[in-house]
MINUNU-272191 format. One record per residue (C-alpha): residue number from 1; residue in one letter; x, y, z. Coordinates in nm, 2 decimals. Last residue first. Layout:
N
<r n="NUM" res="A" east="X" north="Y" up="Z"/>
...
***
This chain:
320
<r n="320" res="X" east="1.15" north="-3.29" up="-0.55"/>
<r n="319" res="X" east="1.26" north="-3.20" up="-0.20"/>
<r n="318" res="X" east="1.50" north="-3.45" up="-0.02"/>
<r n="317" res="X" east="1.34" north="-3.57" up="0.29"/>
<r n="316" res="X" east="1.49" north="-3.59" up="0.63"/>
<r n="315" res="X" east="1.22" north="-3.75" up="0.87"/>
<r n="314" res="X" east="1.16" north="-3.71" up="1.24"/>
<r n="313" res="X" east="0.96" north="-3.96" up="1.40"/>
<r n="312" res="X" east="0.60" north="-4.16" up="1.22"/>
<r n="311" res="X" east="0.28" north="-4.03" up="1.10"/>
<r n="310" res="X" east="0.44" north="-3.72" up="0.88"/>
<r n="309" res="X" east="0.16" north="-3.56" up="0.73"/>
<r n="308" res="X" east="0.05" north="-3.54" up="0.36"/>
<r n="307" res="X" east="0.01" north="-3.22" up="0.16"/>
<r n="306" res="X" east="0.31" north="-3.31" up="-0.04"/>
<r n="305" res="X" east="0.35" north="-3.64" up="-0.16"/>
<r n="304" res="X" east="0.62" north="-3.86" up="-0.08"/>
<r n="303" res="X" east="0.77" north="-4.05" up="-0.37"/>
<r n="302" res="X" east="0.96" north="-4.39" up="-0.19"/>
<r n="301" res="X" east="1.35" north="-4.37" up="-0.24"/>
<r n="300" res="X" east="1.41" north="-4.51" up="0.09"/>
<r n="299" res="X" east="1.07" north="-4.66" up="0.25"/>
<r n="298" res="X" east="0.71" north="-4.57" up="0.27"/>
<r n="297" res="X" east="0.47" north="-4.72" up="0.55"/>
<r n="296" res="X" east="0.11" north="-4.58" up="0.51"/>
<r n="295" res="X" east="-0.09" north="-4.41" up="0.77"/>
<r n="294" res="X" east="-0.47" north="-4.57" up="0.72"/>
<r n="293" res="X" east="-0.75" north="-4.31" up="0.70"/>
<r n="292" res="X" east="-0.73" north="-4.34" up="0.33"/>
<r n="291" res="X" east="-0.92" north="-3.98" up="0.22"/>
<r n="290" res="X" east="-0.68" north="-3.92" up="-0.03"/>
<r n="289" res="X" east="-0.50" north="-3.63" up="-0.02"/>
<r n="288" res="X" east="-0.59" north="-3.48" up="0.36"/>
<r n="287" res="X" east="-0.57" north="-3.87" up="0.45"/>
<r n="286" res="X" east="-0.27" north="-3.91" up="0.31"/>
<r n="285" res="X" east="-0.06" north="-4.05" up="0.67"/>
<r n="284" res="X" east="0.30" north="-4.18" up="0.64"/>
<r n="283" res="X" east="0.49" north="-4.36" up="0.87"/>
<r n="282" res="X" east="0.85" north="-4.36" up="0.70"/>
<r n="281" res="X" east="1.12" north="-4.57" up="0.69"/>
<r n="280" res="X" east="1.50" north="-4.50" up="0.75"/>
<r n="279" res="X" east="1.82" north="-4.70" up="0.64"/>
<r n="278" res="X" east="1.83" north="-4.53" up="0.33"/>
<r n="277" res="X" east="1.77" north="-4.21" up="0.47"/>
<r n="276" res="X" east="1.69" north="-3.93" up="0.17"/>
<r n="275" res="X" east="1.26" north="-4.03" up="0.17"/>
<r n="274" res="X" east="1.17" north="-3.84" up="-0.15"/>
<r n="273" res="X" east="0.97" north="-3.51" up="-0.17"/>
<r n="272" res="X" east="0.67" north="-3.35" up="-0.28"/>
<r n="271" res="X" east="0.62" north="-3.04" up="-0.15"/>
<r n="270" res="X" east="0.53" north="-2.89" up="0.26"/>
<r n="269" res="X" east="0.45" north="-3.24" up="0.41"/>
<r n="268" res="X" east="0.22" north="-3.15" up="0.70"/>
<r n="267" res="X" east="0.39" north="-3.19" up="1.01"/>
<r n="266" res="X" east="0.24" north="-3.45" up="1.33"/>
<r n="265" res="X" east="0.64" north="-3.57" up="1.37"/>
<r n="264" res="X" east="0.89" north="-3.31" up="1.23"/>
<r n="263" res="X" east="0.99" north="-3.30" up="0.85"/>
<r n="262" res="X" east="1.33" north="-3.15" up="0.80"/>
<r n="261" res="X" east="1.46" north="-3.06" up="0.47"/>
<r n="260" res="X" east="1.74" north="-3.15" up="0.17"/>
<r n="259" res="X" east="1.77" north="-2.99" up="-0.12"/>
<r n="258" res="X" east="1.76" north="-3.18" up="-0.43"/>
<r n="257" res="X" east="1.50" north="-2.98" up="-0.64"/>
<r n="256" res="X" east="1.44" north="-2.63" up="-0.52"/>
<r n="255" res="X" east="1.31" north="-2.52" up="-0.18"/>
<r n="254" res="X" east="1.32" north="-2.10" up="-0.16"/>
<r n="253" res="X" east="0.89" north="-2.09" up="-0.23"/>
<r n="252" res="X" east="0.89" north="-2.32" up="0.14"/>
<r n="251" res="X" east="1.06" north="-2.03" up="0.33"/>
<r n="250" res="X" east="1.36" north="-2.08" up="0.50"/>
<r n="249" res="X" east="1.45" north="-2.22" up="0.88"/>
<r n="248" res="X" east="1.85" north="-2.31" up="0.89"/>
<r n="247" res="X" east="2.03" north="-2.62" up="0.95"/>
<r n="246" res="X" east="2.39" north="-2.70" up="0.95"/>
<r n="245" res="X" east="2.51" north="-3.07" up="0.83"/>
<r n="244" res="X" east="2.76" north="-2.98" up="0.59"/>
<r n="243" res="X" east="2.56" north="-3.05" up="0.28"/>
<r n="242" res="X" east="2.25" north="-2.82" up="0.41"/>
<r n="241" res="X" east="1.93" north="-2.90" up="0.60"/>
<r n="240" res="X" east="1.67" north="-2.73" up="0.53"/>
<r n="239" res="X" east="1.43" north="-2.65" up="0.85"/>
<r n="238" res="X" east="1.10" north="-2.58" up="0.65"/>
<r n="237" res="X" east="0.87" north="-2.25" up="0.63"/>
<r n="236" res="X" east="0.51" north="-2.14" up="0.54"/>
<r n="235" res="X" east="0.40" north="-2.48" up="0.68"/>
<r n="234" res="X" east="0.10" north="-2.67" up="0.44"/>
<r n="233" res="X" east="-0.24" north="-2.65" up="0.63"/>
<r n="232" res="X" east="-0.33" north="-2.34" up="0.41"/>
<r n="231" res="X" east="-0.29" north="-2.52" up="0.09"/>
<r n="230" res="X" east="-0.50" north="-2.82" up="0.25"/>
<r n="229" res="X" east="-0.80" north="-2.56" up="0.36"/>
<r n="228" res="X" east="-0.74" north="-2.40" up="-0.04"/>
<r n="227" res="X" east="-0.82" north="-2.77" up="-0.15"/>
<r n="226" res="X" east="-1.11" north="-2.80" up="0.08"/>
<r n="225" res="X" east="-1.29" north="-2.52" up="0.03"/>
<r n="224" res="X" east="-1.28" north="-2.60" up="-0.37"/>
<r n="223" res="X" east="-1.65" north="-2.74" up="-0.36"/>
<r n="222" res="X" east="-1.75" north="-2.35" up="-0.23"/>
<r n="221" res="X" east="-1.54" north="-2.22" up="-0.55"/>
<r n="220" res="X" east="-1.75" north="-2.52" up="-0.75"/>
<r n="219" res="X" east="-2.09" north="-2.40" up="-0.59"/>
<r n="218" res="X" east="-2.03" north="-2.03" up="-0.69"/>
<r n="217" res="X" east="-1.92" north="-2.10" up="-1.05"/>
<r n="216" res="X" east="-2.24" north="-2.30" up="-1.13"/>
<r n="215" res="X" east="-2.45" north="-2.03" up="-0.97"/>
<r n="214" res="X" east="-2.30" north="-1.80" up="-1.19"/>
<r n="213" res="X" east="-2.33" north="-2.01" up="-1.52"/>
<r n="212" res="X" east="-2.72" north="-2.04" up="-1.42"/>
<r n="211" res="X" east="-2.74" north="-1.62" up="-1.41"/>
<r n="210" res="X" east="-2.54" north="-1.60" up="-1.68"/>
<r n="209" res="X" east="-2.79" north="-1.84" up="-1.87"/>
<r n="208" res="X" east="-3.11" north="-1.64" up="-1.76"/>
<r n="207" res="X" east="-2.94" north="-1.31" up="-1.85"/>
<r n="206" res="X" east="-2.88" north="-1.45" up="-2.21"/>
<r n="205" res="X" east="-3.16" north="-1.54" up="-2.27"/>
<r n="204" res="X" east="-3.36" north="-1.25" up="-2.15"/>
<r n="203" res="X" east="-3.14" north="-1.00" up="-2.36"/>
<r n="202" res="X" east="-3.21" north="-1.22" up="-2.68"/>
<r n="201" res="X" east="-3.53" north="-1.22" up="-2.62"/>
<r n="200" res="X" east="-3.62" north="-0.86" up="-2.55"/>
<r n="199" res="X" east="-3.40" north="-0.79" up="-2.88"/>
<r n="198" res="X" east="-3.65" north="-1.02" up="-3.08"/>
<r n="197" res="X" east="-3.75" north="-0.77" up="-3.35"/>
<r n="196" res="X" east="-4.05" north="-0.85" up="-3.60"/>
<r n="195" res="X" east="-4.10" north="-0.71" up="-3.92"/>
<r n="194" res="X" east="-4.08" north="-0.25" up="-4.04"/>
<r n="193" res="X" east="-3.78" north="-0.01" up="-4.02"/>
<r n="192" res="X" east="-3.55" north="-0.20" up="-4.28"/>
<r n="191" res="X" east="-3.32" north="-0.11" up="-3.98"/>
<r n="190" res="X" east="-3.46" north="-0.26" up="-3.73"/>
<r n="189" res="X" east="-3.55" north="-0.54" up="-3.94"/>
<r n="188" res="X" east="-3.25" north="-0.62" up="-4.02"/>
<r n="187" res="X" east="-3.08" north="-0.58" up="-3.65"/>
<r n="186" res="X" east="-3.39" north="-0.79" up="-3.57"/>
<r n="185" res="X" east="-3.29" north="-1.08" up="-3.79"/>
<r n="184" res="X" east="-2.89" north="-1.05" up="-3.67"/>
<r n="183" res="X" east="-2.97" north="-1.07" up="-3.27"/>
<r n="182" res="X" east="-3.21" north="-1.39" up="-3.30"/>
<r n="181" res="X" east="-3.06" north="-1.62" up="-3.49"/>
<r n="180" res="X" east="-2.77" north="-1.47" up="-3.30"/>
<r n="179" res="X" east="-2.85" north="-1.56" up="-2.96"/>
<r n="178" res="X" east="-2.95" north="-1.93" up="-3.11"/>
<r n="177" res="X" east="-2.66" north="-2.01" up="-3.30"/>
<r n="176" res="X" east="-2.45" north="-1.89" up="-3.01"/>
<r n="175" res="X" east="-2.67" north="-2.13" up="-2.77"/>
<r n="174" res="X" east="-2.64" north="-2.40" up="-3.05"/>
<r n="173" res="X" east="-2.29" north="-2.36" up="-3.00"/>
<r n="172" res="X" east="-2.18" north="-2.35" up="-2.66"/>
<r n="171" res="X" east="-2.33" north="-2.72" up="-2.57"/>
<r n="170" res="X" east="-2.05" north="-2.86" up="-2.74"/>
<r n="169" res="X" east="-1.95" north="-2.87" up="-3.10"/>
<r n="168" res="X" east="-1.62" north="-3.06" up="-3.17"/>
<r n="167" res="X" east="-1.44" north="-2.95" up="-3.43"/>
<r n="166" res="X" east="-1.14" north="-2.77" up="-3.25"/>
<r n="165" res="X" east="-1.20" north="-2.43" up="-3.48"/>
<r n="164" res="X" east="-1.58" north="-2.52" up="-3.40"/>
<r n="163" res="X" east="-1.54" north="-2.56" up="-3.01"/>
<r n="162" res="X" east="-1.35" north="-2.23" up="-2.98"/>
<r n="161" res="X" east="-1.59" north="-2.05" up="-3.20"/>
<r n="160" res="X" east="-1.90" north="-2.24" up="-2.97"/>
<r n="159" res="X" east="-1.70" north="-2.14" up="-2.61"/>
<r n="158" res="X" east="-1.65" north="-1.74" up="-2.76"/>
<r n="157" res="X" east="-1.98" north="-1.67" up="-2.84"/>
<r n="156" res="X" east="-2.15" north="-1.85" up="-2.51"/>
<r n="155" res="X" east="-1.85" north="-1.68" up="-2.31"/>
<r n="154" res="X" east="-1.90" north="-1.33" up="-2.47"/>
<r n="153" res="X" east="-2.28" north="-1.31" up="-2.40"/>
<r n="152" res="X" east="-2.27" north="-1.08" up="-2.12"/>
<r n="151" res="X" east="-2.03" north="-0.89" up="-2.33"/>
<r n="150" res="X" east="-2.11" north="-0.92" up="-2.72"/>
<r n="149" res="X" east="-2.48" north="-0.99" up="-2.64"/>
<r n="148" res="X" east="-2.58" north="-0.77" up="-2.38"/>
<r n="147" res="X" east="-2.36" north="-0.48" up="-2.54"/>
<r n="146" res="X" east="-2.61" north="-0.54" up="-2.84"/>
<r n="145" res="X" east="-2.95" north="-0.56" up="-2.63"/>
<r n="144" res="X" east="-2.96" north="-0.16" up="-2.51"/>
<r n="143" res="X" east="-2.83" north="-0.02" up="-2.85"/>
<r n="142" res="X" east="-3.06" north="-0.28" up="-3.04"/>
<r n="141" res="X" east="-3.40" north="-0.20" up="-2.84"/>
<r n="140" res="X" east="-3.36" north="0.16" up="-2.85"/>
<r n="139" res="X" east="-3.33" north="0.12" up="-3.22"/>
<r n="138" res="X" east="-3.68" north="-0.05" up="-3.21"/>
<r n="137" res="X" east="-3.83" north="0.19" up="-2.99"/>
<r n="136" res="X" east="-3.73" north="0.46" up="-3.20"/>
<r n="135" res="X" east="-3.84" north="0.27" up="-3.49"/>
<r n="134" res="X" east="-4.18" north="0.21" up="-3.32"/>
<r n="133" res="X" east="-4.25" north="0.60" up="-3.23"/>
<r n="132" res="X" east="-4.18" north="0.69" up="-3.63"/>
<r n="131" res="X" east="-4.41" north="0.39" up="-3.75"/>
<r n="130" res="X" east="-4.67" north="0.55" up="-3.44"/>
<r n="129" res="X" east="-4.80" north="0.37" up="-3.21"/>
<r n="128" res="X" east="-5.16" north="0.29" up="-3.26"/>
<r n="127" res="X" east="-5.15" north="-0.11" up="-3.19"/>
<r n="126" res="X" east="-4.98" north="-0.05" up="-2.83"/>
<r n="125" res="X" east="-4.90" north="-0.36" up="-2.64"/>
<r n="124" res="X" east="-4.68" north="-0.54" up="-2.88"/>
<r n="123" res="X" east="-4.46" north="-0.26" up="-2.98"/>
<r n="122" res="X" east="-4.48" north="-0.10" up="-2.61"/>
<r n="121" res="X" east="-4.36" north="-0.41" up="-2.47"/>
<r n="120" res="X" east="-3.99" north="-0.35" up="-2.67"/>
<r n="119" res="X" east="-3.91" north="-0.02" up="-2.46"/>
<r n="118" res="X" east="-3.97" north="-0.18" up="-2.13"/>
<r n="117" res="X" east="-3.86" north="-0.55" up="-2.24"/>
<r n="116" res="X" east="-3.55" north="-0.39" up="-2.39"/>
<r n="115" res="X" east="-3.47" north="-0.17" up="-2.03"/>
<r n="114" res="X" east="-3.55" north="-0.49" up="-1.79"/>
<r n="113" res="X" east="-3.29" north="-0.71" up="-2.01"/>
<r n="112" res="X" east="-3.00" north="-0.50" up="-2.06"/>
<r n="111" res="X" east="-3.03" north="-0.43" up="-1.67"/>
<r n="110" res="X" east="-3.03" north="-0.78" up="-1.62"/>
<r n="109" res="X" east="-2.76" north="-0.86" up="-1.89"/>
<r n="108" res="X" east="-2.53" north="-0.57" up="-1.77"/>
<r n="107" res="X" east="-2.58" north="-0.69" up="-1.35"/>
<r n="106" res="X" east="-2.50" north="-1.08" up="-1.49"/>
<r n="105" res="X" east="-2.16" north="-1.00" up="-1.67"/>
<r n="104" res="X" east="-2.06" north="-0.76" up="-1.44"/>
<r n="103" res="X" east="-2.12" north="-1.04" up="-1.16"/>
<r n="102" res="X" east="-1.94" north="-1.24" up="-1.35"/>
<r n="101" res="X" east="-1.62" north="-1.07" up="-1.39"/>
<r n="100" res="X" east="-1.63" north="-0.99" up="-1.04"/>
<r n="99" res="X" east="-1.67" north="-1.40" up="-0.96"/>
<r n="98" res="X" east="-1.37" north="-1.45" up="-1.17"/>
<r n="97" res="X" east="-1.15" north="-1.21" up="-1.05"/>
<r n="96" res="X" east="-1.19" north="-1.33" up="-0.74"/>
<r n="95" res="X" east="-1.14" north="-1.73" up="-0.85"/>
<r n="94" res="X" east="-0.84" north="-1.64" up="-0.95"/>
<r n="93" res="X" east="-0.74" north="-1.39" up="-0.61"/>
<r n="92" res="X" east="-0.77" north="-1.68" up="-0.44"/>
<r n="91" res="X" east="-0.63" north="-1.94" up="-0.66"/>
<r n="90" res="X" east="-0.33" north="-1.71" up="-0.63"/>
<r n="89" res="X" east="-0.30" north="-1.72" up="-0.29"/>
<r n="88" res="X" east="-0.29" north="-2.07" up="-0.22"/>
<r n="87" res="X" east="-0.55" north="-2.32" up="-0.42"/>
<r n="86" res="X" east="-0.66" north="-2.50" up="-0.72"/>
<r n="85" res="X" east="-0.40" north="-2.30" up="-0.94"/>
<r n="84" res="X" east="-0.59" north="-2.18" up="-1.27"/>
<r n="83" res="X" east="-0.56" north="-2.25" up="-1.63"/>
<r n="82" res="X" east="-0.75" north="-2.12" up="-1.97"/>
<r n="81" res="X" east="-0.96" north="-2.29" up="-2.26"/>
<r n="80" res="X" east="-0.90" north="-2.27" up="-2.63"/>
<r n="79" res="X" east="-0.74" north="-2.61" up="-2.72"/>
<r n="78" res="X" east="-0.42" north="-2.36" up="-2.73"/>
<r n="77" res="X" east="-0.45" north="-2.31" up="-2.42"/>
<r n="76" res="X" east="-0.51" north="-2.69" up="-2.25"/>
<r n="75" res="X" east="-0.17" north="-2.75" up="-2.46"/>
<r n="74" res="X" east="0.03" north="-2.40" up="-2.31"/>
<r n="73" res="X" east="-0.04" north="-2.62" up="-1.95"/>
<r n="72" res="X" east="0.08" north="-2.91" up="-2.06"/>
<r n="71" res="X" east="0.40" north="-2.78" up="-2.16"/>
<r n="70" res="X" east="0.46" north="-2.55" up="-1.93"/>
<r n="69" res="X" east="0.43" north="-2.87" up="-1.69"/>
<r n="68" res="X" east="0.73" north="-3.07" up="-1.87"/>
<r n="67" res="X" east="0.75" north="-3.33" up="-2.18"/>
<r n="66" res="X" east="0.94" north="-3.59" up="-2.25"/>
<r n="65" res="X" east="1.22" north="-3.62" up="-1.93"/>
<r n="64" res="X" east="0.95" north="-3.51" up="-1.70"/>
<r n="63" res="X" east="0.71" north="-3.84" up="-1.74"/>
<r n="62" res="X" east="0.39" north="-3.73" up="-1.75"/>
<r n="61" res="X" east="0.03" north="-3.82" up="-1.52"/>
<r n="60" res="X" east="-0.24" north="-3.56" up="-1.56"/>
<r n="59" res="X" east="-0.49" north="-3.44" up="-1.31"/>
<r n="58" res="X" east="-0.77" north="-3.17" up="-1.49"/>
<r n="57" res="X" east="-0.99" north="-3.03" up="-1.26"/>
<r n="56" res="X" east="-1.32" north="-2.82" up="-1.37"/>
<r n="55" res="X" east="-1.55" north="-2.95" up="-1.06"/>
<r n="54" res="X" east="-1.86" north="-3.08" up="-1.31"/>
<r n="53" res="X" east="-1.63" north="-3.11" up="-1.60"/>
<r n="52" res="X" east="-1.43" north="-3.37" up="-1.47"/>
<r n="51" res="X" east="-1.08" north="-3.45" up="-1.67"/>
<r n="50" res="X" east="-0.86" north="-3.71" up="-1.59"/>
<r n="49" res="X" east="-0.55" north="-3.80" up="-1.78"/>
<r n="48" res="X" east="-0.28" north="-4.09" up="-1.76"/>
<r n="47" res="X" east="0.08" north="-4.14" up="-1.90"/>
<r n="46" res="X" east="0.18" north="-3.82" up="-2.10"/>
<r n="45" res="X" east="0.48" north="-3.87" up="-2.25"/>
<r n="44" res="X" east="0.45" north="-3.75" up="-2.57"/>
<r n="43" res="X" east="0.13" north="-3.54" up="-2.61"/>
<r n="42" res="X" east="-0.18" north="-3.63" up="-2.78"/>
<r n="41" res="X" east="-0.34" north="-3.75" up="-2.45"/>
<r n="40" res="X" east="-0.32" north="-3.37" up="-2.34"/>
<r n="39" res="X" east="-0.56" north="-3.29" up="-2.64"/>
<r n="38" res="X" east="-0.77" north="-3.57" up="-2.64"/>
<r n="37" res="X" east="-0.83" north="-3.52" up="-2.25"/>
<r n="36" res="X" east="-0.91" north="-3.12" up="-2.32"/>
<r n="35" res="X" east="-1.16" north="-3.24" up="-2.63"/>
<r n="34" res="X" east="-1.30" north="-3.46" up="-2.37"/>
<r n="33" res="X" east="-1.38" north="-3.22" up="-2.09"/>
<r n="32" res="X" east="-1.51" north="-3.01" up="-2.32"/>
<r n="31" res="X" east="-1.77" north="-3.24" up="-2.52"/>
<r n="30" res="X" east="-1.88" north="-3.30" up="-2.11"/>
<r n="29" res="X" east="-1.98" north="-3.01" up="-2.05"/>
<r n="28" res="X" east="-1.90" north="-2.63" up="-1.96"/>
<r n="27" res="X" east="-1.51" north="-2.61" up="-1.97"/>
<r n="26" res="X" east="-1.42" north="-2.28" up="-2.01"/>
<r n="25" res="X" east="-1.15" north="-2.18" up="-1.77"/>
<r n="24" res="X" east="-0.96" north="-2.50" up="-1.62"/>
<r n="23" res="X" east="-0.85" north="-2.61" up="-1.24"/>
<r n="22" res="X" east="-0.53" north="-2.76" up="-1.15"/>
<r n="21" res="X" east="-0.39" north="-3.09" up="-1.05"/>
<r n="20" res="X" east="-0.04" north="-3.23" up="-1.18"/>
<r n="19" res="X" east="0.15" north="-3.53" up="-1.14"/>
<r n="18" res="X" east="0.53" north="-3.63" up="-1.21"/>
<r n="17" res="X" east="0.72" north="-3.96" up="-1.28"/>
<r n="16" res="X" east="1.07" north="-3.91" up="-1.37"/>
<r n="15" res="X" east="1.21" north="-4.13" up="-1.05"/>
<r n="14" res="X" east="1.11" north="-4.36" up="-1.14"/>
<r n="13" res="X" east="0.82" north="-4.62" up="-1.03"/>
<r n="12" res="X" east="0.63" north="-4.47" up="-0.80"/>
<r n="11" res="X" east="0.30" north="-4.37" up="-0.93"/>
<r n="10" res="X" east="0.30" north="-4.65" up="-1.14"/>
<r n="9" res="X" east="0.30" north="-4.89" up="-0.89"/>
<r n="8" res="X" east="0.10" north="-4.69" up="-0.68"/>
<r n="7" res="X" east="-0.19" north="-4.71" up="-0.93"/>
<r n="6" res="X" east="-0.16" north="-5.05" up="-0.94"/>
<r n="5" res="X" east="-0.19" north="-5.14" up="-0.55"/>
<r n="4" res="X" east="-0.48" north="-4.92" up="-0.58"/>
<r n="3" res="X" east="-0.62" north="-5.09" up="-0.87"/>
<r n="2" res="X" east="-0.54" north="-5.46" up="-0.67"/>
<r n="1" res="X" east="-0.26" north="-5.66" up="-0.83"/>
***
């Protein structure tokens, strides 16, 4: 049996087999993606995992009658990291809230960073300033720097505590150890009033690794174009078909489990769904999944993903 062949096997057999795809909050290397697979490995009925930390998805294969999506999902959090829909309108306003959050994140470590190099270049410029003038320009330094630090900074803090408390230092920590190596000594010396302060530093560090952190962030949401394209392809409405044969048009959010709908020829697939005619077969085409330009031929009982289109004439599906 080929991979593929394989990986359909188990993607179909029973009727209790369920996938997920979603994004994740926090995952910066490769230490994170595995904690993440270690941690949704641990859980009963789990069948398969994959975890990439260069697009932040997590896909994970479960049976439903052990374990369920809130379950999952409540695992990734309590590993320390957070969860996000790939696409639709929530993804949207996600990944909005994200970029704004970084781009307050990046404007207070810039500004942060010009005002401590101002204040801070006249200690190592100036060799007749005054002990009086290079305390104030020490303090300066500190109230400018800390907010850097603590907000700016709050994702390089909070990544190492997380990746301590799961022991399993990534590359979050030595950039925590390093900020504060650097923050605590000058807070000292600050106000001990006389030794070295590295407030500039600390400011410029952490401005320079926001700054890469947001470029990261802005090439993933353009890599996610494709996703939100396949959530918009998906029809805002199906024609469900009810127990005595009458039809009526409803949105896609009122399907639940069991009912029955109408899939046109050329239609996108709106969920995940089961071929209902036993006599029927299907003409299938996953391209917009899987990039297999080849429409496949699915028969009674066969899963049907949603997001792929209907190849073949008229189905009636029953909605998973």
């Amino acid at each position: 049996m080929s991979a593929a062949e394989e990986l359909h096997a188990r993607w179909t057999a029973g009727a209790d087999r369920e996938r997920a795809l979603f994004a994740v909050e926090g995952m910066h290397c490769a230490n994170c993606a595995h904690t993440i697979e270690r941690t949704l490995r641990a859980l009963p009925g789990v069948d398969d995992v994959r975890v990439s930390a260069a697009s932040k998805r997590v896909a994970v294969d479960w049976r439903s009658k052990t374990t369920s999506l809130p379950d999952i999902l409540a695992a990734v959090e309590r590993a320390g990291f957070g969860t996000a829909p790939l696409a639709g309108h929530a993804a949207s306003a996600h990944f909005q809230r994200e970029r704004r959050t970084a781009l307050k994140r990046l404007g207070l470590a810039s500004l942060g960073m010009m005002q401590a190099m101002m204040y801070l270049g006249a200690l190592y410029g100036a060799s007749d300033i005054s002990s009086d003038m290079a305390s104030l320009m020490r303090i300066s330094g500190m109230v400018v720097v800390t907010p850097v630090l603590f907000y700016s900074g709050a994702p390089f803090l909070l990544g190492a505590w997380r990746d301590l408390r799961n022991r399993r230092p990534g590359m979050d920590v030595p950039v925590a150890l390093a900020l504060l190596l650097a923050w605590v000594p000058s807070v000292i010396n600050t106000f001990a009033g006389h030794g070295e302060v590295y407030f500039d530093s600390v400011g410029m560090f952490v401005f320079f690794l926001s700054a890469g952190r947001f470029v990261e962030m802005s090439v993933r949401h353009r890599g996610l174009a494709a996703s939100e394209a396949l959530a918009r392809s998906l029809p805002a409405q199906v024609t469900r078909v009810a127990r005595d044969g009458t039809r009526e048009r409803i949105d896609v959010t009122a399907l639940v489990p069991g009912d029955r709908f109408l899939v046109p020829k050329g239609v996108v697939i709106a969920v995940d769904a089961e071929l209902d005619d036993v006599a029927a077969s299907a003409l299938i085409d996953e391209s917009l999944l899987s990039g297999e330009s080849v429409a496949m031929r699915r028969v009674s009982g066969d899963r049907l993903r949603g997001g792929s289109v209907n190849a073949g004439p008229a189905l009636t599906l029953r909605a998973r």
